[in-house]
BALOBA-1460 file (C-alpha; in Angstrom, 3 decimals):
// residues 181
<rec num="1" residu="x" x="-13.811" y="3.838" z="138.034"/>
<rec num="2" residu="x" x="-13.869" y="7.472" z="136.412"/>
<rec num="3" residu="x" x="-12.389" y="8.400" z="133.567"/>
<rec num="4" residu="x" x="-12.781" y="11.053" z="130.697"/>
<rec num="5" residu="x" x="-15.994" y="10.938" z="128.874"/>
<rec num="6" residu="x" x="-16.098" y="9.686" z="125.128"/>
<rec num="7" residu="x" x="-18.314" y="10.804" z="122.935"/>
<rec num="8" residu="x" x="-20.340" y="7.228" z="122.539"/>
<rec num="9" residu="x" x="-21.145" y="8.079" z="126.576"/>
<rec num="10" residu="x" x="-22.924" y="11.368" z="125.479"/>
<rec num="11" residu="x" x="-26.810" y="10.085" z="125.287"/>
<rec num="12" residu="x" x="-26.481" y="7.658" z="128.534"/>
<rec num="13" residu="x" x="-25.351" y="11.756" z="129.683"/>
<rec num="14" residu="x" x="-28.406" y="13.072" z="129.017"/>
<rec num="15" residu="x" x="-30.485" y="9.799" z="130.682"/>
<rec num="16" residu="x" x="-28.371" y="10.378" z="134.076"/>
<rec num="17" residu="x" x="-29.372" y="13.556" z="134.235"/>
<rec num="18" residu="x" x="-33.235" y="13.099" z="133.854"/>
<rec num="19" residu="x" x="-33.053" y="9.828" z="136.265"/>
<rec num="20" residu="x" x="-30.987" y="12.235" z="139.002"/>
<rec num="21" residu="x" x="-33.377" y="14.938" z="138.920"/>
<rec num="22" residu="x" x="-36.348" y="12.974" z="139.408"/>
<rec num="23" residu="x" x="-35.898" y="12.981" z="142.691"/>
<rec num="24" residu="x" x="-36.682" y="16.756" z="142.645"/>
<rec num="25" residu="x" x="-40.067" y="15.673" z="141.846"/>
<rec num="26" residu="x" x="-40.626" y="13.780" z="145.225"/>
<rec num="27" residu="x" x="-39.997" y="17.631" z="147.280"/>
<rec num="28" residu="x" x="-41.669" y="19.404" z="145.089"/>
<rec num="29" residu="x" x="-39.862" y="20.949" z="142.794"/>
<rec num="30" residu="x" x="-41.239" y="19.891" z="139.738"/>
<rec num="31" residu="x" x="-39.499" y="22.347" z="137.709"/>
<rec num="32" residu="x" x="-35.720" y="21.132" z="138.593"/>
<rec num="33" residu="x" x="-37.278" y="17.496" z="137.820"/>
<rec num="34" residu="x" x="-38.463" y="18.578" z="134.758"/>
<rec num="35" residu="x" x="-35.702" y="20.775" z="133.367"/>
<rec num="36" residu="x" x="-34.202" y="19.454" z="130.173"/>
<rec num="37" residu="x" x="-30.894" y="17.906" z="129.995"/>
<rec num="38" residu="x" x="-27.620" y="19.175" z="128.664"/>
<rec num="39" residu="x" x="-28.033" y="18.901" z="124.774"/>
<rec num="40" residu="x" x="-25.679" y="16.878" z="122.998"/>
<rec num="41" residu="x" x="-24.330" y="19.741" z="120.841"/>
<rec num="42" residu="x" x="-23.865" y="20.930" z="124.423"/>
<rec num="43" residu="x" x="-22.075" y="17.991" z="125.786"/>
<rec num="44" residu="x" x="-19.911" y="17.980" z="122.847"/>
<rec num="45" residu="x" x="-18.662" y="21.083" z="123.862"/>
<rec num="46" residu="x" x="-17.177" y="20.015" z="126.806"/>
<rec num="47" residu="x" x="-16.282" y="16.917" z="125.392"/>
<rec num="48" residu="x" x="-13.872" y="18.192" z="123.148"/>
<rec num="49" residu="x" x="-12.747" y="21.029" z="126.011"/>
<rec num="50" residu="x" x="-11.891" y="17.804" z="127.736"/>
<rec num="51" residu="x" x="-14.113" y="18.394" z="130.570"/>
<rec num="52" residu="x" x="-16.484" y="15.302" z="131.205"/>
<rec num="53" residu="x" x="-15.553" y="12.577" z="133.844"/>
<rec num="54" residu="x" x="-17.794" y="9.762" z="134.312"/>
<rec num="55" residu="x" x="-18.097" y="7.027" z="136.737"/>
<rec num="56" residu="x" x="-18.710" y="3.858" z="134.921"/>
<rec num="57" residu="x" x="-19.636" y="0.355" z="136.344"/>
<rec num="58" residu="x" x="-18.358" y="-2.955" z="135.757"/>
<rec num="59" residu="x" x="-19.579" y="-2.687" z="131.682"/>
<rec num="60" residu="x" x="-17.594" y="0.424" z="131.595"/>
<rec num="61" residu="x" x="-21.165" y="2.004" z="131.077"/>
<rec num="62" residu="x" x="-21.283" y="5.811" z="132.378"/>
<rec num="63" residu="x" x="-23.439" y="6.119" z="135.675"/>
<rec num="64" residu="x" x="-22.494" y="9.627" z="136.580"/>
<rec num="65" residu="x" x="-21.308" y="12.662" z="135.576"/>
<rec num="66" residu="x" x="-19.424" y="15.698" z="135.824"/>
<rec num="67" residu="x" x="-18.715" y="18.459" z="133.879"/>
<rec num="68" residu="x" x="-16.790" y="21.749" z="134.768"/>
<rec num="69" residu="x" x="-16.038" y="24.976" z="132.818"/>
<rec num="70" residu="x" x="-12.980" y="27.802" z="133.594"/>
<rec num="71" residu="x" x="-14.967" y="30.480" z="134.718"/>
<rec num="72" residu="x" x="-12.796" y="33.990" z="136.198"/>
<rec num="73" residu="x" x="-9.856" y="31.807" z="136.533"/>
<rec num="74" residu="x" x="-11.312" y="28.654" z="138.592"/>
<rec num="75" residu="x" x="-13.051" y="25.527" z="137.651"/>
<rec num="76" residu="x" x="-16.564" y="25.851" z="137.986"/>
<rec num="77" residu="x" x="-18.502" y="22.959" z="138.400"/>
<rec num="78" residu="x" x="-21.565" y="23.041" z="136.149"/>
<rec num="79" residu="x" x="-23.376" y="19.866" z="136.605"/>
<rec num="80" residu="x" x="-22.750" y="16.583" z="138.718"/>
<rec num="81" residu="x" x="-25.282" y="14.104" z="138.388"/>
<rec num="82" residu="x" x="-25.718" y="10.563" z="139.379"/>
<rec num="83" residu="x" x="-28.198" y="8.026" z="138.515"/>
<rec num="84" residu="x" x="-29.923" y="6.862" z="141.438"/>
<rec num="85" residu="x" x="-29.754" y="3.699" z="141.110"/>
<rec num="86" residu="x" x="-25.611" y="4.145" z="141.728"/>
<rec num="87" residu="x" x="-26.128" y="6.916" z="144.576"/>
<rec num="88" residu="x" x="-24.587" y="6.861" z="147.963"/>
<rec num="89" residu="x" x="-21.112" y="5.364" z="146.764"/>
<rec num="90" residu="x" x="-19.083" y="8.104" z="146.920"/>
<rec num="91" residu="x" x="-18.676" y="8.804" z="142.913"/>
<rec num="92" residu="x" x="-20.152" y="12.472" z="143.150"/>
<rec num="93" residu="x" x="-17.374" y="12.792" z="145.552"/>
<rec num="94" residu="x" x="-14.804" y="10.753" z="143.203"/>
<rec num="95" residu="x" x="-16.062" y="13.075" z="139.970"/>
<rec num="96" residu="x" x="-15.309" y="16.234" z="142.156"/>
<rec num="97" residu="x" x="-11.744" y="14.891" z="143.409"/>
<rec num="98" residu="x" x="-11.055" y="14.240" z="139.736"/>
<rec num="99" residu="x" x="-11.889" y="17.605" z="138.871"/>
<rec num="100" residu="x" x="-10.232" y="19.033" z="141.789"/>
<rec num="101" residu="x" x="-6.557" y="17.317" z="140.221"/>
<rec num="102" residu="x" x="-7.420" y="18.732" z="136.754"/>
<rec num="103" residu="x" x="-8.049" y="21.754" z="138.264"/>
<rec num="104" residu="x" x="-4.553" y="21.684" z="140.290"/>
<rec num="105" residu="x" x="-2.908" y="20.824" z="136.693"/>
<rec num="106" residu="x" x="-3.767" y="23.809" z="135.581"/>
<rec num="107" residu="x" x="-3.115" y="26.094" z="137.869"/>
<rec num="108" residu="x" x="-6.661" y="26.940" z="139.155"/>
<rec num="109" residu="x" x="-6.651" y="27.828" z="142.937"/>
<rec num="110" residu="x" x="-11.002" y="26.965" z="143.903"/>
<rec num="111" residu="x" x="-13.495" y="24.973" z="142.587"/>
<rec num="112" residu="x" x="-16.849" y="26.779" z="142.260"/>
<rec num="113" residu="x" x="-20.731" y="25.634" z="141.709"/>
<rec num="114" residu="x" x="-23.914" y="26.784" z="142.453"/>
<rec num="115" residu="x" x="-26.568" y="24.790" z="144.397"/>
<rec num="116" residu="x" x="-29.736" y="24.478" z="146.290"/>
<rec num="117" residu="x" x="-29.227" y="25.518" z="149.872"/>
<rec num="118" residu="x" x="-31.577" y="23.341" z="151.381"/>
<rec num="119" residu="x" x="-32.019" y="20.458" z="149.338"/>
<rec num="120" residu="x" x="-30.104" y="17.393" z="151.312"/>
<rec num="121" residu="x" x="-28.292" y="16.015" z="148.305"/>
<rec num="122" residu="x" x="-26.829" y="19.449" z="147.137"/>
<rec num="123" residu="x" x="-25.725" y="21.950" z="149.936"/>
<rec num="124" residu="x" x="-25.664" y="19.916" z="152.340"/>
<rec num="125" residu="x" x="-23.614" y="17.046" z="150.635"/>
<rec num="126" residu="x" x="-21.267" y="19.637" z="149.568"/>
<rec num="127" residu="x" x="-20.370" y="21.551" z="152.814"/>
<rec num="128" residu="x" x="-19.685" y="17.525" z="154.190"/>
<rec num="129" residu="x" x="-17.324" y="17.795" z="150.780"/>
<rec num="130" residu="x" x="-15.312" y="20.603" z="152.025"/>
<rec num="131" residu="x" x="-17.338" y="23.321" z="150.018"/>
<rec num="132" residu="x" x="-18.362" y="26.355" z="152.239"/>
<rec num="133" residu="x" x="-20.866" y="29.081" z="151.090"/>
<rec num="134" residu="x" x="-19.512" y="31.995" z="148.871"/>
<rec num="135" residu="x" x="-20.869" y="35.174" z="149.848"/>
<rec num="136" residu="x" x="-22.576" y="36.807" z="147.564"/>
<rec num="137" residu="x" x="-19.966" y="40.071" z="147.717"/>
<rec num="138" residu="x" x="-17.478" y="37.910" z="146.789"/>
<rec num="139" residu="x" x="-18.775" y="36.910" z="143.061"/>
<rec num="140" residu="x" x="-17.149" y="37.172" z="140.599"/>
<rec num="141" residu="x" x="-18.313" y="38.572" z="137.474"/>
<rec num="142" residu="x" x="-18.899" y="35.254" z="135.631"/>
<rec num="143" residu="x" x="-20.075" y="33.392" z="138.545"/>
<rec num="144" residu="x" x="-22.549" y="36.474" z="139.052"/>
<rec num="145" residu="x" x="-23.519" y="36.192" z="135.602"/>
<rec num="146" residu="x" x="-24.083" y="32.307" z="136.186"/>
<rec num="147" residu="x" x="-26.418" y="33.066" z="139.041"/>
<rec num="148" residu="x" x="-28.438" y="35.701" z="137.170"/>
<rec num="149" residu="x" x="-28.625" y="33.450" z="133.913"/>
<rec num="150" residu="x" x="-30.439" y="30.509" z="136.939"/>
<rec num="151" residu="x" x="-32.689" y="33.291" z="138.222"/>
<rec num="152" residu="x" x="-33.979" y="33.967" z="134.855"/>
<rec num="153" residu="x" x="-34.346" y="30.270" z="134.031"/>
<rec num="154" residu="x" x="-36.818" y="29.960" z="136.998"/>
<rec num="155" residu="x" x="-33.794" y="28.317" z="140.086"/>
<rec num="156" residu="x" x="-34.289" y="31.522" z="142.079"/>
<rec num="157" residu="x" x="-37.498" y="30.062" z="143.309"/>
<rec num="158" residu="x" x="-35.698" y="28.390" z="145.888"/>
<rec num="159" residu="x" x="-32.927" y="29.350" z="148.180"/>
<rec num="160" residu="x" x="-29.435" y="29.105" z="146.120"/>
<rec num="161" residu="x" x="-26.246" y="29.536" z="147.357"/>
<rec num="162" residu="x" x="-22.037" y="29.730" z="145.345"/>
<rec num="163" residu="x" x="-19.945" y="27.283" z="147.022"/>
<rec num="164" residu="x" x="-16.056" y="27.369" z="146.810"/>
<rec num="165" residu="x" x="-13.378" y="25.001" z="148.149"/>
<rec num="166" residu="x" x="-9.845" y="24.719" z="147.041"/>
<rec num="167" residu="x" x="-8.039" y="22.767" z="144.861"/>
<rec num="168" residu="x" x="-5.161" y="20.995" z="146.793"/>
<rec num="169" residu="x" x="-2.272" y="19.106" z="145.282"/>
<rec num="170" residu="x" x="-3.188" y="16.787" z="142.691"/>
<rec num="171" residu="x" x="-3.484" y="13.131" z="143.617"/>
<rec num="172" residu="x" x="-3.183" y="10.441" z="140.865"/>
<rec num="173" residu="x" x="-6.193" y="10.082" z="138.854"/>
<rec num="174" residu="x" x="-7.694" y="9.921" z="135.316"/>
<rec num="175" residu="x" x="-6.685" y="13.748" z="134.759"/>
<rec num="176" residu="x" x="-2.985" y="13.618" z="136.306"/>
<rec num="177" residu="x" x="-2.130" y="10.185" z="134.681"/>
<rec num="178" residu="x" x="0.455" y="9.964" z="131.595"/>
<rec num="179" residu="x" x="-0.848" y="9.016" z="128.414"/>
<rec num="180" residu="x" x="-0.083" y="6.821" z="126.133"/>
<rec num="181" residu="x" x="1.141" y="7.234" z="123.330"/>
């Protein structure tokens, strides 16, 4: 199930994010593996912007994550991460359809992110996702700015690309849902 983050998810946050860039480690790129989480004040942030979803299992315990920030007038996805343990069920996909209705909501024609071009789980997974590559021409400032601010903080060492798809009509979910009350 996904639904909006609370802020008693926020540590078990920070522990999907180390467990799903371990992997990293095994191609050797020690440095993504290594890089520190989002820090709570951090996560708070976007907590009370409203902009966590997590995927929870039976317990209602968060196993991924997503987290996505307005940037030049689309949602850009800042982090997805899933613990491996819960991989290959579809919830990245889920956490990025859930975003993709918020986004629709709101009136925000693309999603955006930034990802490593040939690493299997990121541009790869997204382009089966819909996502296609965003030529570099096309940035826009803040997604430009994005990309420098990962250059200086050592991603440039590999290949990076901007992906972009667009956000259709929403479909019922967490974000699109009345609530009570």
């Amino acid at each position: 199930m996904i639904r909006p983050a609370i802020s008693t998810d926020l540590p078990a946050l920070q522990d999907i994010e180390i467990a799903a860039g371990a992997p990293f480690r095994d191609i050797g790129m020690d440095a993504v593996a290594d890089d520190p989480p989002f820090s709570l004040d951090e996560l708070t942030e976007y907590l009370q912007l409203e902009c966590i979803w997590v995927a929870v299992d039976a317990d209602d315990a968060p196993v991924a994550y997503a987290l996505v920030a307005v940037v030049d007038g689309g949602a850009h996805i800042e982090q997805v991460s899933v613990h491996p343990g819960h991989a290959r069920q579809g919830l990245g996909a889920l956490l990025l359809d859930e975003i993709s209705s918020w986004a629709a909501v709101r009136g925000l024609p693309a999603l955006t992110l930034t990802t490593f071009v040939d690493v299997p789980w990121n541009a790869p997974y997204y382009e089966r996702l819909g996502f296609r590559p965003l030529p570099e021409t096309d940035l826009t400032p803040g997604l430009s700015r994005i990309r420098d601010d990962e250059a200086r903080h050592g991603l440039a060492a590999w290949p990076r690309v901007t992906m972009t798809r667009a956000v259709t009509a929403p479909v019922r979910t967490a974000a699109t849902a009345p609530q009570p009350g």
